[in-house]
C-alpha positions as CSV (number, residue, x, y, z in Angstrom):
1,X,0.0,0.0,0.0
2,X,1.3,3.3,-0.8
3,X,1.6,6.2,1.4
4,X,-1.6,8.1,0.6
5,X,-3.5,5.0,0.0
6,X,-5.3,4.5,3.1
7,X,-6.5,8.1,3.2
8,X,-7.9,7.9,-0.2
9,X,-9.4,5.0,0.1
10,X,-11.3,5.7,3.5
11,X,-12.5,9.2,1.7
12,X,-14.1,7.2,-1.0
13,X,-15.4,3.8,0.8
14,X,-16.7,5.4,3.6
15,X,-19.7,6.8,1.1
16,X,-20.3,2.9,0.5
17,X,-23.8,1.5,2.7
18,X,-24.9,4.9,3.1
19,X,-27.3,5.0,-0.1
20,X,-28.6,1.3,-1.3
21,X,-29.3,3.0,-4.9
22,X,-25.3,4.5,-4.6
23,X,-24.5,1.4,-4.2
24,X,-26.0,-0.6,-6.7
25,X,-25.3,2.2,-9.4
26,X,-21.5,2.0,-8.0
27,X,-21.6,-2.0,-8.4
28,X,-23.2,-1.3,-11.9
29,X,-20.4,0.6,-12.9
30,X,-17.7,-1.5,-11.3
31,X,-18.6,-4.6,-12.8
32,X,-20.8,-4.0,-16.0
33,X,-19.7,-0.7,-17.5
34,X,-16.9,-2.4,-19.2
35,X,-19.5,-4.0,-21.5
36,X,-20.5,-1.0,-22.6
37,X,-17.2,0.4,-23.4
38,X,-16.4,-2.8,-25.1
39,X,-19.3,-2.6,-27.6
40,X,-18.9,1.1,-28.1
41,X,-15.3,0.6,-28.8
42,X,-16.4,-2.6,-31.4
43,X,-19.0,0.2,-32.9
44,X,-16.5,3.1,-32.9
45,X,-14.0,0.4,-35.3
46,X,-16.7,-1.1,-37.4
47,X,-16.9,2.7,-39.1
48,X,-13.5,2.6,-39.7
49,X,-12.3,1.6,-43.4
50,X,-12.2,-2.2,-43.5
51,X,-8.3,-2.3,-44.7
52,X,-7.8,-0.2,-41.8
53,X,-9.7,-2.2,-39.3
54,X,-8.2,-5.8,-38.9
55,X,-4.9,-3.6,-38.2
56,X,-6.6,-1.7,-35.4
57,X,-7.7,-4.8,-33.8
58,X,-4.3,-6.7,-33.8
59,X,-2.8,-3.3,-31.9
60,X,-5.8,-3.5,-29.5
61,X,-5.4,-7.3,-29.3
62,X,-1.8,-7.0,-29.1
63,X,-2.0,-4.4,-26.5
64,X,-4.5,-6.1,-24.2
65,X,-2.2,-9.0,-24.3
66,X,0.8,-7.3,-22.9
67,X,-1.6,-4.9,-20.4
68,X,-3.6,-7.5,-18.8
69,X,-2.1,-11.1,-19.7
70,X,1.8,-10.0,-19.3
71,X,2.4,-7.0,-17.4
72,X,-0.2,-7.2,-14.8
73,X,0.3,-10.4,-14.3
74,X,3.9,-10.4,-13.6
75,X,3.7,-7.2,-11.0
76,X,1.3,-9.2,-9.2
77,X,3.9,-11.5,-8.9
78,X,6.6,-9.7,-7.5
79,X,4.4,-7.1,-6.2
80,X,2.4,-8.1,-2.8
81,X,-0.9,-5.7,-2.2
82,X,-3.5,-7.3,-0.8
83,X,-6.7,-5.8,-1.6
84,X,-8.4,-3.6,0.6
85,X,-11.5,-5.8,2.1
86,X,-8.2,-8.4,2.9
87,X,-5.9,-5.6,4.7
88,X,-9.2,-3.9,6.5
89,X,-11.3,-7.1,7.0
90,X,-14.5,-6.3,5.5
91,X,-17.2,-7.5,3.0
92,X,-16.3,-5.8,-0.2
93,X,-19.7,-4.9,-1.9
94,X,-18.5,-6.8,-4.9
95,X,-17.9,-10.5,-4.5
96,X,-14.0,-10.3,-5.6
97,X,-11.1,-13.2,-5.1
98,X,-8.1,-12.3,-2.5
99,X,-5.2,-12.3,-5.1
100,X,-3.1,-9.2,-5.0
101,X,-5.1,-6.4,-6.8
102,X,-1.7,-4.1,-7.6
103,X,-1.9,-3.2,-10.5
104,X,-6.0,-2.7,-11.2
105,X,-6.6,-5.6,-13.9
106,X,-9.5,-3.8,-14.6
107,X,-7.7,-0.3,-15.5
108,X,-4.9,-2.3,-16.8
109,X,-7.8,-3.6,-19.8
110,X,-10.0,-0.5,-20.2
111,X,-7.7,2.5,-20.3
112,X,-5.9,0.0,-23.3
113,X,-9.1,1.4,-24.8
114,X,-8.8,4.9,-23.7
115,X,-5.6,5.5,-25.1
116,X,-6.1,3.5,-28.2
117,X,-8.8,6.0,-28.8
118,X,-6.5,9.1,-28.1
119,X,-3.8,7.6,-30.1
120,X,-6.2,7.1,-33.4
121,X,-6.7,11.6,-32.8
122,X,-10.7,10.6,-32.1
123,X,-10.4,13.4,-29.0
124,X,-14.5,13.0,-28.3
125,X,-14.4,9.0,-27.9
126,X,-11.2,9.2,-26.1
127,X,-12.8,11.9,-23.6
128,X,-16.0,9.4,-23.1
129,X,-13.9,6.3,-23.0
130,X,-12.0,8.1,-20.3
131,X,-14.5,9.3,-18.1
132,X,-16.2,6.1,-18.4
133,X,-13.0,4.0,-17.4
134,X,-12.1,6.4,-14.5
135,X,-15.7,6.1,-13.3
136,X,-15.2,2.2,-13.3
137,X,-12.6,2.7,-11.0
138,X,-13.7,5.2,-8.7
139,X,-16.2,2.5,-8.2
140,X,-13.7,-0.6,-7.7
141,X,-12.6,1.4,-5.1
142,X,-16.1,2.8,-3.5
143,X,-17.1,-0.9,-3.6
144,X,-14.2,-2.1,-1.5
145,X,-11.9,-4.0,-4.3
146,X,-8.8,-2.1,-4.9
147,X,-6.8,0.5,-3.3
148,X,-6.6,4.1,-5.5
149,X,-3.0,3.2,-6.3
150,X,-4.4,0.1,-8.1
151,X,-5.8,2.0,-10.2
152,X,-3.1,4.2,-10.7
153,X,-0.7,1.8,-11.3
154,X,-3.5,-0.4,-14.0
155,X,-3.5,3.2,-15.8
156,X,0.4,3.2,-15.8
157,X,0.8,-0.5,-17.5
158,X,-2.2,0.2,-20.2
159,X,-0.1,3.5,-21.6
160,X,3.1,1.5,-21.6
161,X,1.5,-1.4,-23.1
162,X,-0.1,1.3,-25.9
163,X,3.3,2.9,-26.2
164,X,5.2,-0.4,-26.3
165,X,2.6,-1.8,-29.2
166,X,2.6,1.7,-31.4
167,X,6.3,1.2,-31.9
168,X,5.6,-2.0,-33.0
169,X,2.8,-1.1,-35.5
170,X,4.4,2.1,-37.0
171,X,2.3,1.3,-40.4
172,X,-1.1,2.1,-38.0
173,X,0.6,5.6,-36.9
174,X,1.8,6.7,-40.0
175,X,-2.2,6.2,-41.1
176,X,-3.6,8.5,-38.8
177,X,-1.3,11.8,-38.8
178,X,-3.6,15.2,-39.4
């Protein structure tokens, strides 16, 4: 847990079991937003030109890959942070497993998304995609799941996992200067 952590953490879960509608519209957006940004994001690339769209996909595929399945994976490893509802000894209001929750997987998957979006000079998606993502984890941590540094640090490993992936698809950048 980092230094401001704890702070942050109690400032937002404390709000949690005040308001049962809060609560459920926090869950909502924990758990099922990400659907909705999924099929936004499949929208958003079905308008693109079809010899432009398998590439897009293999970055975002690509991308994921090394966010989520590599990255995250491997800090978890080395990096021990139990979650919040393990460290403070609560009922999270999301039924979540114990494993080490540094860095968010969740952020670590979306904000692929976000900065894909940013990346491809679509500022109005990207802006939606954003607010969207950072609501999704506002609410992991209102419902209890991760600590604000999760988050953080799932944000950190989806840019570097975008960066990493747009050097190696320099054809995809070279398509979308102004």
């Amino acid at each position: 847990m980092f230094p401001l952590d704890q702070q942050l953490f109690s400032l937002i879960h404390d709000l949690a079991g005040k308001s049962r509608l809060l609560d459920l519209f926090m869950i909502f957006l924990a758990d099922y937003s990400g659907y909705f940004i999924i099929l936004i994001f499949i929208l958003l690339m079905l308008t693109e030109k079809p010899e432009n769209r398998i590439l897009k996909f293999l970055f975002i595929a690509f991308a994921l890959i090394l966010s989520r399945g590599l990255f995250t994976q491997i800090l978890r490893f080395f990096i021990d942070q139990p979650r919040p509802f393990i460290t403070l000894a609560f009922k999270p209001l999301l039924a979540h497993e114990s494993v080490n929750g540094f860095p968010s997987g969740h952020m670590a998957f979306f904000f692929v998304f976000v900065f894909f979006v940013f990346s491809m000079k679509n500022r109005s998606w990207g802006l939606v995609f954003s607010v969207a993502t950072l609501l999704m984890g506002f609410a992991r941590v209102f419902c209890g799941v991760h600590w604000p540094s999760d988050i953080v640090g799932g944000i950190l490993v989806a840019f570097i996992s975008v960066f990493i992936t747009s050097l190696l698809f320099p054809k995809l950048q070279k398509n979308n200067q102004p």
